[in-house]
N, C-alpha and C positions, 0 to 999 in steps of 0.2 A: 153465495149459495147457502142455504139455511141447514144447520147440522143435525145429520142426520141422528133422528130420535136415538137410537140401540149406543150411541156414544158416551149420553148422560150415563144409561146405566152403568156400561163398564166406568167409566172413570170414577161414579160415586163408588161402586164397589171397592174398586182398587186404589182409592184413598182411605177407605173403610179398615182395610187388610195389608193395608201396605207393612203394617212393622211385624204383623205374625207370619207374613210372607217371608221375611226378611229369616225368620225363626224354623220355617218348616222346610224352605227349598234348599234342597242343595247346591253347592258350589258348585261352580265349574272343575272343580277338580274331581265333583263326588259323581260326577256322569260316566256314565257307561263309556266302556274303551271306544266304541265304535262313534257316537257322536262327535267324542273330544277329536277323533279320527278324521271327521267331515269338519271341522270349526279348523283343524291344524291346515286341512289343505284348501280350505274356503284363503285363508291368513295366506298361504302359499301364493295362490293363487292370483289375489290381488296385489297383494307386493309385486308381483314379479309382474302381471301388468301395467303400475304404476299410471292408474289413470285417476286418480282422485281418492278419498275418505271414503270410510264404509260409516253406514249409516245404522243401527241398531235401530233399530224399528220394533217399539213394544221392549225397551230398553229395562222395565221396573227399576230395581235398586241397583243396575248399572255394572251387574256382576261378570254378566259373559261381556258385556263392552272393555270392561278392563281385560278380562280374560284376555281379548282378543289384542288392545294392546300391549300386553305381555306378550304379545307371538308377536309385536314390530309392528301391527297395521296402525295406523292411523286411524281410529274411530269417534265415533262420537254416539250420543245416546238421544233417542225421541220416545216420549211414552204420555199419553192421555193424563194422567195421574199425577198431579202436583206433588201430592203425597210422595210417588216412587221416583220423581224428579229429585224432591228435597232431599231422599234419602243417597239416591246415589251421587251426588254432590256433596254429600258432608264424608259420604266414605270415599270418592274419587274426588278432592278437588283439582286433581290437575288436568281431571277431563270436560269438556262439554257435554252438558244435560240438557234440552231442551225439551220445554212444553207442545206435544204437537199431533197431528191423526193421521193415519195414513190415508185418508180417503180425499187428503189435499193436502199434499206435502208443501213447506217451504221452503223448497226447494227450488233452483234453475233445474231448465231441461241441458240435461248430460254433464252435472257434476260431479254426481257422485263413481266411484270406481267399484265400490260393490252394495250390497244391503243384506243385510240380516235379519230375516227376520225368526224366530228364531220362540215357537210357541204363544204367537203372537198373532197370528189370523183366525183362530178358532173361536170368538166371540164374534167376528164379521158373520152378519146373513150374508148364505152365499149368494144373494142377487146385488149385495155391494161389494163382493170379490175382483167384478172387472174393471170397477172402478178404480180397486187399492193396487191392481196387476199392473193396469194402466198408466197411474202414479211410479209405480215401481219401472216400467219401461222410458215413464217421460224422464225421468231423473236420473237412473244409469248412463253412464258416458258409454257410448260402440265401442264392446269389448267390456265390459264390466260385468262383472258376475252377482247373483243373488244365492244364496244359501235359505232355504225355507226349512221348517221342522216343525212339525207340530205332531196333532190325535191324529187320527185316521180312521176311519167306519161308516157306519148311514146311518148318522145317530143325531138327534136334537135335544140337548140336555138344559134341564131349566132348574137349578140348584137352588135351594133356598139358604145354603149354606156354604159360607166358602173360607178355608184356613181357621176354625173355629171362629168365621163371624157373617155376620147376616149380609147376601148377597142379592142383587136383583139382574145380572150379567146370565146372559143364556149362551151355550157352547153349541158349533154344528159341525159336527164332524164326517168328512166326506170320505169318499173312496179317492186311493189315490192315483186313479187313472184319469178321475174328474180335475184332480187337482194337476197334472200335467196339461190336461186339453185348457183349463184357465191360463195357467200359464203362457202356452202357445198361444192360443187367442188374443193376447196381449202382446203379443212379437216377441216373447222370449225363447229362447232354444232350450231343453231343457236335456241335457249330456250325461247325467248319473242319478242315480235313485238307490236309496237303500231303504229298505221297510225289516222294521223289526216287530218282532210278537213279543205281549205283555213279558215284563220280566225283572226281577229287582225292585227299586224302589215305581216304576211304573206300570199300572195296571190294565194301561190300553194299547191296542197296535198304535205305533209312533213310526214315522217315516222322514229322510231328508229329501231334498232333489238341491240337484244342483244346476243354476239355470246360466247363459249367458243372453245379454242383448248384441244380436248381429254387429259387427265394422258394418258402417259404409261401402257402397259399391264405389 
């Protein structure tokens, strides 16, 4: 299958901006209590169901993937962006980085035990959402959890500028009731939600959900 156009852009973007990204985002440490709060019991979570690696999905410089193996999971990192590959590799090298899209993961179906993705769908148009949900259900093992977080609004944002450098990546950000019924729609169960209004270092409503894919009857 031929790769879908909106791919090019992000990936040239964010090999464009990969080292001022490195320079402007905050750590995992510097996140608000409530995120680091949903990432500690995402980590919970899948430990304790021990059903395979979380996948970082939209991994950039590999920060919350480490993050997350500091809390015991087993992770690994996937991100468009050679660039945010190379980088999170020379600061993780004891972790796995790969080159890769969510809109065809390579991945088996039902290996992974959770996925993260984690500010990492909001350059998806949302009419290839069901595709990357779809992805995210073929690959979850029954009983595997996903953690999502990103913007939240009814907004279509087309920046020409991104981390102090020249971007052609477009952001859409949905309501997120829209972003539950995706979810379902895809066979995931979706068990907690927290939505937060602008605040601190973030200027938009920002939300998690916490999803699981069904066991087996």
């Amino acid at each position: 299958m031929a790769e879908p156009s909106f791919l090019a852009a992000v990936r040239e973007s964010y090999d464009t901006v990969a080292a001022d990204y490195v320079e402007r985002v905050p750590s995992p440490a510097e996140m608000d209590p409530l995120s680091r709060a949903m990432l500690a019991a995402f980590a919970e979570l899948v430990q304790t169901a021990g059903l395979g690696p979380v996948a970082d999905l939209g991994c950039g410089p590999g920060r919350v993937t480490a993050h997350l193996a500091g809390l015991g999971v087993s992770a690994f990192g996937v991100d468009l962006s050679a660039k945010m590959i190379g980088l999170a590799r020379h600061a993780y090298p004891h972790l796995r980085f790969t080159e890769g899209s969510m809109t065809g993961l390579e991945m088996r179906d039902d290996e992974l035990g959770g996925i993260l993705a984690w500010y990492s769908t909001h350059h998806t148009p949302p009419q290839w959402l069901p595709t990357v949900f779809t992805e995210f259900h073929r690959t979850l093992a029954p009983g595997g959890y996903l953690l999502w977080g990103d913007y939240v609004g009814d907004e279509r944002l087309q920046p020409t500028q991104g981390y102090g450098r020249p971007v052609s990546y477009e952001s859409y950000l949905l309501p997120l009731d829209r972003m539950v019924d995706l979810l379902e729609q895809a066979g995931l169960v979706v068990t907690a939600r927290l939505a937060q209004e602008p605040g601190g270092r973030v200027n938009r409503p920002h939300a998690c959900l916490l999803a699981h894919k069904p066991e087996r009857a």
